[in-house]
C-alpha positions as CSV (number, residue, x, y, z in Angstrom):
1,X,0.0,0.0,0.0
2,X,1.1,3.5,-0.8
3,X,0.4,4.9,3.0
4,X,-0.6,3.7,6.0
5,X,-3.3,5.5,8.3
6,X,-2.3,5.9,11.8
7,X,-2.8,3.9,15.1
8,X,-6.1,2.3,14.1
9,X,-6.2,-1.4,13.9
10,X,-6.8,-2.7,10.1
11,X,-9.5,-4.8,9.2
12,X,-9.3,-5.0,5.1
13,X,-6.1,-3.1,3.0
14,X,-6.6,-4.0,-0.6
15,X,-5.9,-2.0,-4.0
16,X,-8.8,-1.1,-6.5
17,X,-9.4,0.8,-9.4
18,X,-12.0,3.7,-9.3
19,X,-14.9,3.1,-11.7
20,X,-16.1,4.7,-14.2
21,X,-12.3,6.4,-14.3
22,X,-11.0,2.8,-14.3
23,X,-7.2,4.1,-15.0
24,X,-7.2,5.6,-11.2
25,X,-5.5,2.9,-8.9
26,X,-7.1,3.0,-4.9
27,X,-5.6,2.2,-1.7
28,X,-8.0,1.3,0.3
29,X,-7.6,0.4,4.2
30,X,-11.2,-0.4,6.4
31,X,-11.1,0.7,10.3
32,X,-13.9,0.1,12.6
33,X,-14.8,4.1,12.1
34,X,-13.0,5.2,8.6
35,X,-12.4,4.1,5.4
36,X,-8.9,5.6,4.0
37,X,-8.9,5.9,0.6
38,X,-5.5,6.9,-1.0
39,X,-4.7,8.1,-4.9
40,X,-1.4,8.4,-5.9
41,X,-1.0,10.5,-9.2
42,X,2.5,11.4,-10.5
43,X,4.3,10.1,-7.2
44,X,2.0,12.2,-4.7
45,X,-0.7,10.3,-2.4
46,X,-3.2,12.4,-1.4
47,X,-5.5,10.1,1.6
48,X,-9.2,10.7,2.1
49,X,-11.3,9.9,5.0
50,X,-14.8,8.5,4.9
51,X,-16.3,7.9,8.2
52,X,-18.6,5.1,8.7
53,X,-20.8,7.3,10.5
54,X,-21.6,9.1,6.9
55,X,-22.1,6.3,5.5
56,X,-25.5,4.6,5.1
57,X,-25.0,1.1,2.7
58,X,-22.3,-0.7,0.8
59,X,-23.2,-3.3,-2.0
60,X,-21.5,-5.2,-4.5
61,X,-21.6,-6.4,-7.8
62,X,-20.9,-8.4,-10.6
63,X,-19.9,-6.9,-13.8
64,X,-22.6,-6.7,-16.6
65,X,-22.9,-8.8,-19.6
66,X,-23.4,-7.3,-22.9
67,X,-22.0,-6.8,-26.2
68,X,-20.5,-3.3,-25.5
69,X,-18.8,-4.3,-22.8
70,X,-15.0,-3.1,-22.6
71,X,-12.8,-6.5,-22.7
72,X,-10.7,-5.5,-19.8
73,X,-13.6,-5.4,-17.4
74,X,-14.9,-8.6,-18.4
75,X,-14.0,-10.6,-15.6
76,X,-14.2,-7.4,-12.7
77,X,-16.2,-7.2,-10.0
78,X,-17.5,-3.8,-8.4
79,X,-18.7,-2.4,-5.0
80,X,-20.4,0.9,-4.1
81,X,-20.6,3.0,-1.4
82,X,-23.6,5.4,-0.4
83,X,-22.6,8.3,2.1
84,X,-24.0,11.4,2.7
85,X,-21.5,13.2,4.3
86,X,-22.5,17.0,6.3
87,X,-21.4,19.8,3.4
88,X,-21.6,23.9,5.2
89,X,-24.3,25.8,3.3
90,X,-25.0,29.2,3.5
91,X,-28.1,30.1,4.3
92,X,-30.4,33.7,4.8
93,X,-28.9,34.4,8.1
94,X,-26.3,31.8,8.9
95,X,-24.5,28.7,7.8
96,X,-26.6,25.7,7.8
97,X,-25.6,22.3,7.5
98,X,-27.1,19.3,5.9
99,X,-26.4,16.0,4.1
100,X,-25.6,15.6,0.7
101,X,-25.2,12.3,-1.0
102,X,-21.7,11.1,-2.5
103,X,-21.4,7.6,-4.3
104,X,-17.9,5.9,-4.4
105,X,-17.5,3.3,-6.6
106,X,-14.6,0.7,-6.6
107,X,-13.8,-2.0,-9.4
108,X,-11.4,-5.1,-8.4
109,X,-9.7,-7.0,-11.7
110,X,-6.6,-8.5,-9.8
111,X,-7.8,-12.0,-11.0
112,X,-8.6,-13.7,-14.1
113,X,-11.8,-15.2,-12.6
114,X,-14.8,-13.0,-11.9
115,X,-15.8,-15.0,-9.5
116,X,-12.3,-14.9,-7.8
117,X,-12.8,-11.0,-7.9
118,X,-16.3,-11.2,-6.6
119,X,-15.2,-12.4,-3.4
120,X,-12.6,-9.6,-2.6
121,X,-15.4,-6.9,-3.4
122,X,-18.2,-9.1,-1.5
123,X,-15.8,-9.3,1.8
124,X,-15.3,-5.5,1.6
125,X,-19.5,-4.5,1.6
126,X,-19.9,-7.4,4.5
127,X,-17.4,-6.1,6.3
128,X,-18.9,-2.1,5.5
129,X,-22.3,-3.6,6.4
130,X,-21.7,-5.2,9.7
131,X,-19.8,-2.2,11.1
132,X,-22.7,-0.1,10.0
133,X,-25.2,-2.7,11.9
134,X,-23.3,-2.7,14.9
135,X,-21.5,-5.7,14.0
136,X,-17.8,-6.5,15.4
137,X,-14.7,-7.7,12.6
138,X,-12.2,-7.4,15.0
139,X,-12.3,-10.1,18.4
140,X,-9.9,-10.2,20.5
141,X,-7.5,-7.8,17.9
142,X,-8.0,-10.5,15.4
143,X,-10.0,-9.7,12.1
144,X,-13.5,-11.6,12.0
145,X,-15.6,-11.0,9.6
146,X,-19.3,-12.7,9.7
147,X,-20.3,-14.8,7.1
148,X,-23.7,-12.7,6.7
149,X,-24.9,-9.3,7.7
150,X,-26.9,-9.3,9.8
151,X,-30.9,-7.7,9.3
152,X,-32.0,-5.1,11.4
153,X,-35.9,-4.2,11.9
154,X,-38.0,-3.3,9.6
155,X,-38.4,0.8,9.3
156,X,-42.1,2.1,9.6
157,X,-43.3,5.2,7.2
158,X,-46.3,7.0,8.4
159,X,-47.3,8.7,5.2
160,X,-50.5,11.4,4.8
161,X,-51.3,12.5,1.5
162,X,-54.1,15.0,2.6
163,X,-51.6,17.0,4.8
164,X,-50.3,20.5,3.6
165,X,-49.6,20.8,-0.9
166,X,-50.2,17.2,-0.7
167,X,-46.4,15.8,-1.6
168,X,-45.4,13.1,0.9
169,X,-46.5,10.4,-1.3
170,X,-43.8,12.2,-3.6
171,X,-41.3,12.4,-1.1
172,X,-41.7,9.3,0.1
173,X,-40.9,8.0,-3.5
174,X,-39.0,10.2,-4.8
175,X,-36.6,11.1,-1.3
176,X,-36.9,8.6,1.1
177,X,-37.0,5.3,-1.0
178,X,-33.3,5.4,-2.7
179,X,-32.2,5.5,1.0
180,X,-34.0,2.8,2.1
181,X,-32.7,0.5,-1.2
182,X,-29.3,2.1,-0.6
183,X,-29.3,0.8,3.1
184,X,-31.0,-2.5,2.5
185,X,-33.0,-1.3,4.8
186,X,-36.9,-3.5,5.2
187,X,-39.8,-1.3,4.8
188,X,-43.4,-0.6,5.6
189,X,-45.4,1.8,4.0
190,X,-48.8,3.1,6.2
191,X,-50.8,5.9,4.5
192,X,-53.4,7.2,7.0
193,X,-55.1,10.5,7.0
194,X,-55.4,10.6,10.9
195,X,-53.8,11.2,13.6
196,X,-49.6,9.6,14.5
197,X,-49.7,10.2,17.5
198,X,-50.8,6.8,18.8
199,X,-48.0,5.4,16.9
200,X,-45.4,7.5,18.9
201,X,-45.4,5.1,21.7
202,X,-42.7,2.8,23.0
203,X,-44.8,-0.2,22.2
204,X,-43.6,0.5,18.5
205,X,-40.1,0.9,18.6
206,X,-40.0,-3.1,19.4
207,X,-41.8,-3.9,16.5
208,X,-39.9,-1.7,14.0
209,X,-36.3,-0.1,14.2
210,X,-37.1,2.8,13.3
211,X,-40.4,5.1,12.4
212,X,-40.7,8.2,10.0
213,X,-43.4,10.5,9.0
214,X,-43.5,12.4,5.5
215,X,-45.9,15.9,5.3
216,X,-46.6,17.6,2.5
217,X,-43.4,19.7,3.2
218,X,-41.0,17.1,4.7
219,X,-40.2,13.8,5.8
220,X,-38.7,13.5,9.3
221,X,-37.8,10.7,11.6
222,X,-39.7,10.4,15.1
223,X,-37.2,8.0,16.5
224,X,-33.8,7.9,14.5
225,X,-33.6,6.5,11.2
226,X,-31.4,5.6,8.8
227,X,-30.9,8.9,7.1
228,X,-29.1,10.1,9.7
229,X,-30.5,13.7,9.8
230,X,-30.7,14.2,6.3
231,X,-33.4,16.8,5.8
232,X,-35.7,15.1,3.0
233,X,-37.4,18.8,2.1
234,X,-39.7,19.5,-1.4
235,X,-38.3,21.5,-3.6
């Protein structure tokens, strides 16, 4: 590897190449709380940090079949990260801050196999996932990684459509949803005209990990969620 990142115990330290600029070679080494990624360009390494915490989902793929596709990514394999990292806007009267999303794509083609590179990129989104779940790969200072992720509770959406313009269905599909498929994150969908309140009780939070409500105007979470405090507003 081109650098190492400092006093943090490694879990994963591999090489990729960034996608679609697949010329761009990536050092890549996974902590419990950052992903380093460092880019060397005309003998210079320049290291970025990507903290878990901004980080909602990781998944990985396969590379696609087709007649178009370039011979030297034949037998690749890919995975993709979804963060939304805090960016400083400026607002009317002060500087505000909110989440904005960033998608970091990485493609492995160190073997001849596909398959071979599959399970390099497959190990790196487990590994992503079960930190992000709470989910140890380092015991005892030795690295673990589990087999499977493991599935977290399914996320309630309180949805009325009568309330304010009348948007939340919109929101819902058009804001909320890519972060719910981007987390892997189970789903139910409850459109009701009355009141939430009743639903705000502890009895709830057992039966789903999370709950959210989209207005007309905006959808919040009522007991944290999985966007982290990304503000999900109409535009």
């Amino acid at each position: 590897m081109a650098f190492r990142c400092p006093s943090e115990a490694v879990i994963l330290e591999e090489s990729f190449y960034s996608y679609p600029l697949t010329s761009v070679v990536c050092n890549l080494i996974l902590t419990e709380k950052v992903l380093f990624v460092g880019i060397t360009t005309k003998g210079k390494t320049e290291v970025e940090k990507v903290f878990l915490s901004d980080i909602i989902g990781c998944h990985a793929f396969r590379s696609k079949s087709g007649k178009t596709r370039n011979e030297t990514l034949e037998h690749s394999a890919y995975f993709c990260i979804y963060a939304y990292p805090l960016k400083t806007s400026a607002g009317i009267l002060s500087k505000q801050l909110r989440r904005e999303k960033r998608t970091l794509t990485f493609l492995m083609r160190k073997h001849d196999t596909e398959d071979e590179n599959f399970k390099i990129v497959d190990q790196w989104q487990r590994a992503i996932n079960c930190l992000l779940r709470g989910k140890a790969c380092l015991i005892d200072g030795e690295v673990s990684i589990p087999d499977v992720v493991p599935t977290s509770k399914k996320f309630l959406v309180l949805i009325n459509p009568k309330s304010g313009s009348g948007k939340a269905y919109q929101i819902f599909k058009e804001r909320v949803i890519p972060l719910l498929v981007e987390s892997d994150t189970q789903y139910e969908v409850l459109v009701t005209g009355s009141e939430i309140s009743r639903f705000q009780q502890k009895s709830a939070v057992y039966l789903y990990g999370s709950l959210a409500q989209v207005k007309s105007d905006i959808a919040e979470p009522m007991f944290g969620g999985v966007d982290g405090g990304l503000e999900l507003k109409s535009s």
